[in-house]
C-alpha positions as CSV (number, residue, x, y, z in Angstrom):
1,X,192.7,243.5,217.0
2,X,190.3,241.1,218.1
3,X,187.3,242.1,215.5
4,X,190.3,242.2,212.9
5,X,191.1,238.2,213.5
6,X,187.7,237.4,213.3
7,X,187.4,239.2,209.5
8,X,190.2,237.6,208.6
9,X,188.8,234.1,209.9
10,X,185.6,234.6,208.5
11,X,187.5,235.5,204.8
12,X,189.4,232.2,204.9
13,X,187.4,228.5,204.5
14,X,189.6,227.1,207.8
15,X,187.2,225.7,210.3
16,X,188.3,228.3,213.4
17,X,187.3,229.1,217.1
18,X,187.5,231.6,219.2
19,X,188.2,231.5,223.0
20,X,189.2,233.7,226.0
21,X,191.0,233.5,228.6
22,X,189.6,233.9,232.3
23,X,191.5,237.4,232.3
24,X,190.9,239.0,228.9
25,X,189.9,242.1,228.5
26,X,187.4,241.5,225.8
27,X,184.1,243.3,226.0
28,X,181.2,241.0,226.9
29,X,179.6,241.4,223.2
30,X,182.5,239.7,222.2
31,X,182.6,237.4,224.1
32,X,179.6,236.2,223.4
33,X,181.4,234.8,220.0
34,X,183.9,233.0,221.9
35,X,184.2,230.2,224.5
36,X,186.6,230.6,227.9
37,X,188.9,228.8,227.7
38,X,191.4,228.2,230.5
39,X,194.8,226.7,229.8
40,X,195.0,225.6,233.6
41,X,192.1,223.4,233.4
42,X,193.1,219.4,232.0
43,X,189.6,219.4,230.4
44,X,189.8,222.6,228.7
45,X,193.7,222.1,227.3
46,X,192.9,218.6,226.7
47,X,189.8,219.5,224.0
48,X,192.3,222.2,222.8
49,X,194.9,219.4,222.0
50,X,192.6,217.6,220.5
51,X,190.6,220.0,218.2
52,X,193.1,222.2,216.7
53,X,195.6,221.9,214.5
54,X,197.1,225.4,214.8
55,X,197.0,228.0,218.0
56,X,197.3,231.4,217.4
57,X,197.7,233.2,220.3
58,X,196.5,237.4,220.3
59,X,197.3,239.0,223.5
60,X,197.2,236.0,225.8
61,X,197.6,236.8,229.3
62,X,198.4,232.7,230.2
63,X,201.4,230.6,229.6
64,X,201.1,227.9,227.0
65,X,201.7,224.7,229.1
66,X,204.6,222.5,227.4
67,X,201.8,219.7,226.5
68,X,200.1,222.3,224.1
69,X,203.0,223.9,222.7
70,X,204.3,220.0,221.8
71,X,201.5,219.0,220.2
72,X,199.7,221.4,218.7
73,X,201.9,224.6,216.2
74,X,201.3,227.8,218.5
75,X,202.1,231.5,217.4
76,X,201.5,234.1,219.4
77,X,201.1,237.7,217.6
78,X,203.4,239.9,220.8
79,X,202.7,243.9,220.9
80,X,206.4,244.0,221.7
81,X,209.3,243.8,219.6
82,X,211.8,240.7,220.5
83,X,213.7,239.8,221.9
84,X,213.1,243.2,223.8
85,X,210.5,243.9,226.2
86,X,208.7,240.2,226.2
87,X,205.6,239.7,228.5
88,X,203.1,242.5,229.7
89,X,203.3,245.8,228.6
90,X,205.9,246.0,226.6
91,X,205.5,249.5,225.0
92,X,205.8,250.6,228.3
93,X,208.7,249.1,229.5
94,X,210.4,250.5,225.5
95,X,209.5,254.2,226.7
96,X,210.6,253.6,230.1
97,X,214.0,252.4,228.8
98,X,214.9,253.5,225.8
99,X,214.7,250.6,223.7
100,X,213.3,249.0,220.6
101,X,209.4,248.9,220.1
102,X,207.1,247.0,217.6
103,X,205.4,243.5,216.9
104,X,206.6,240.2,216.2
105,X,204.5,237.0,215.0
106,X,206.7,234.2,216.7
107,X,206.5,230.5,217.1
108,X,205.8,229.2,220.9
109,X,207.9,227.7,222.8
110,X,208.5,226.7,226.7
111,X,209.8,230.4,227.3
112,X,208.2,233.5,227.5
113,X,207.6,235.1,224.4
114,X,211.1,233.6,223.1
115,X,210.0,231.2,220.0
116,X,211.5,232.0,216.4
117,X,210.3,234.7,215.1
118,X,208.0,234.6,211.5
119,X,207.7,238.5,211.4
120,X,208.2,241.5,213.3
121,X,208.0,245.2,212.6
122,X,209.5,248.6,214.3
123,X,207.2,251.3,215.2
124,X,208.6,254.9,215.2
125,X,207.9,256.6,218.8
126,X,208.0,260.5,218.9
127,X,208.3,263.2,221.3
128,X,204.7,263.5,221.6
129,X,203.3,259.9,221.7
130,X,201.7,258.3,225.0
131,X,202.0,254.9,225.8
132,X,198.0,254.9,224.5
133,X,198.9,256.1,221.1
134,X,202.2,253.8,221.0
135,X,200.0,250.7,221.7
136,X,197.6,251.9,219.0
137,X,200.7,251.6,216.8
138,X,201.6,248.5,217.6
139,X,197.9,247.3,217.3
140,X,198.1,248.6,212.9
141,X,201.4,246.8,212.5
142,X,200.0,243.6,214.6
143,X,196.9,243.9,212.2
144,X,199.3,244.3,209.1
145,X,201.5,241.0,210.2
146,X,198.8,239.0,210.9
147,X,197.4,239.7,207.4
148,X,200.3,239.0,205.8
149,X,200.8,236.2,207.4
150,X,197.6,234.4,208.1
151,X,197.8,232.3,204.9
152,X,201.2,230.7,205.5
153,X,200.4,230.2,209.5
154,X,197.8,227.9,208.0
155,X,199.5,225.9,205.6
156,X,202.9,225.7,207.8
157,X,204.7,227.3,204.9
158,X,206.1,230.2,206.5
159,X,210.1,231.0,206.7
160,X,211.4,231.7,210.3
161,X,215.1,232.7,212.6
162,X,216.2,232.8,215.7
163,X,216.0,236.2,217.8
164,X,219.3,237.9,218.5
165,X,219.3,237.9,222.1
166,X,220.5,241.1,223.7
């Protein structure tokens, strides 16, 4: 996913940046293109606030504080289908219980992966698929979202609606 973004960066003429979190899981090669960036620390959300004019969020493992999210458009690209399964893992809380899994491209908000939702797409889980090979799914259609939605993201020109809450 992550070497994905950066192609699709590097194609557009936007001025971009790449940070981290202190958890991510990124390999240290790649993180040698990108800057930590902790949303915890005033310095670090402060230079966000001020530097950006759009957030897009890929597998985040922090909370968008409520100062961001006002001032800045935030998206976050979920590996989870919503408004089922939001947070961590949510393929495998779908197989555990039966229920809906994909990828949605939402707008942040103060909740939990709970924003209006730009795009999402169903994956098809068989008898014979892992969690592994459900996330690598979920990954393609992620990848095929954010392509087809990249453009509009950046010029705010995008259509939206409100998840049907279960």
């Amino acid at each position: 996913l992550f070497d994905c973004m950066k192609d699709l960066f590097n194609e557009t003429e936007v001025k971009h940046a790449f940070y981290f979190s202190p958890n991510s899981p990124l390999s240290s090669e790649r993180k040698e293109c990108c800057q930590l960036l902790d949303l915890k620390n005033d310095l670090h959300l402060e230079l966000l606030i001020k530097s950006s004019n759009l957030v897009l969020s890929c597998h985040c493992m922090q909370i968008f504080p409520s100062r961001l999210v006002q001032s800045v458009r935030c998206y976050n690209l979920h590996p989870g289908y919503n408004p089922y399964n939001r947070g961590w893992y949510p393929q495998v809380f779908a197989i555990l219980n039966n229920t809906v899994v994909g990828a949605t491209l939402h707008e942040i908000d103060d909740l939990l992966d709970h924003g209006d939702i730009i795009d999402q797409e169903y994956v098809t889980i068989t008898d014979y698929d892992t969690s592994l090979s459900v996330y690598e799914k979920v990954q393609s259609v992620e990848i095929k979202i954010l392509k087809h939605n990249l453009q509009k993201l950046i010029d705010n020109s995008y259509s939206k609606f409100k998840p049907v809450e279960e």
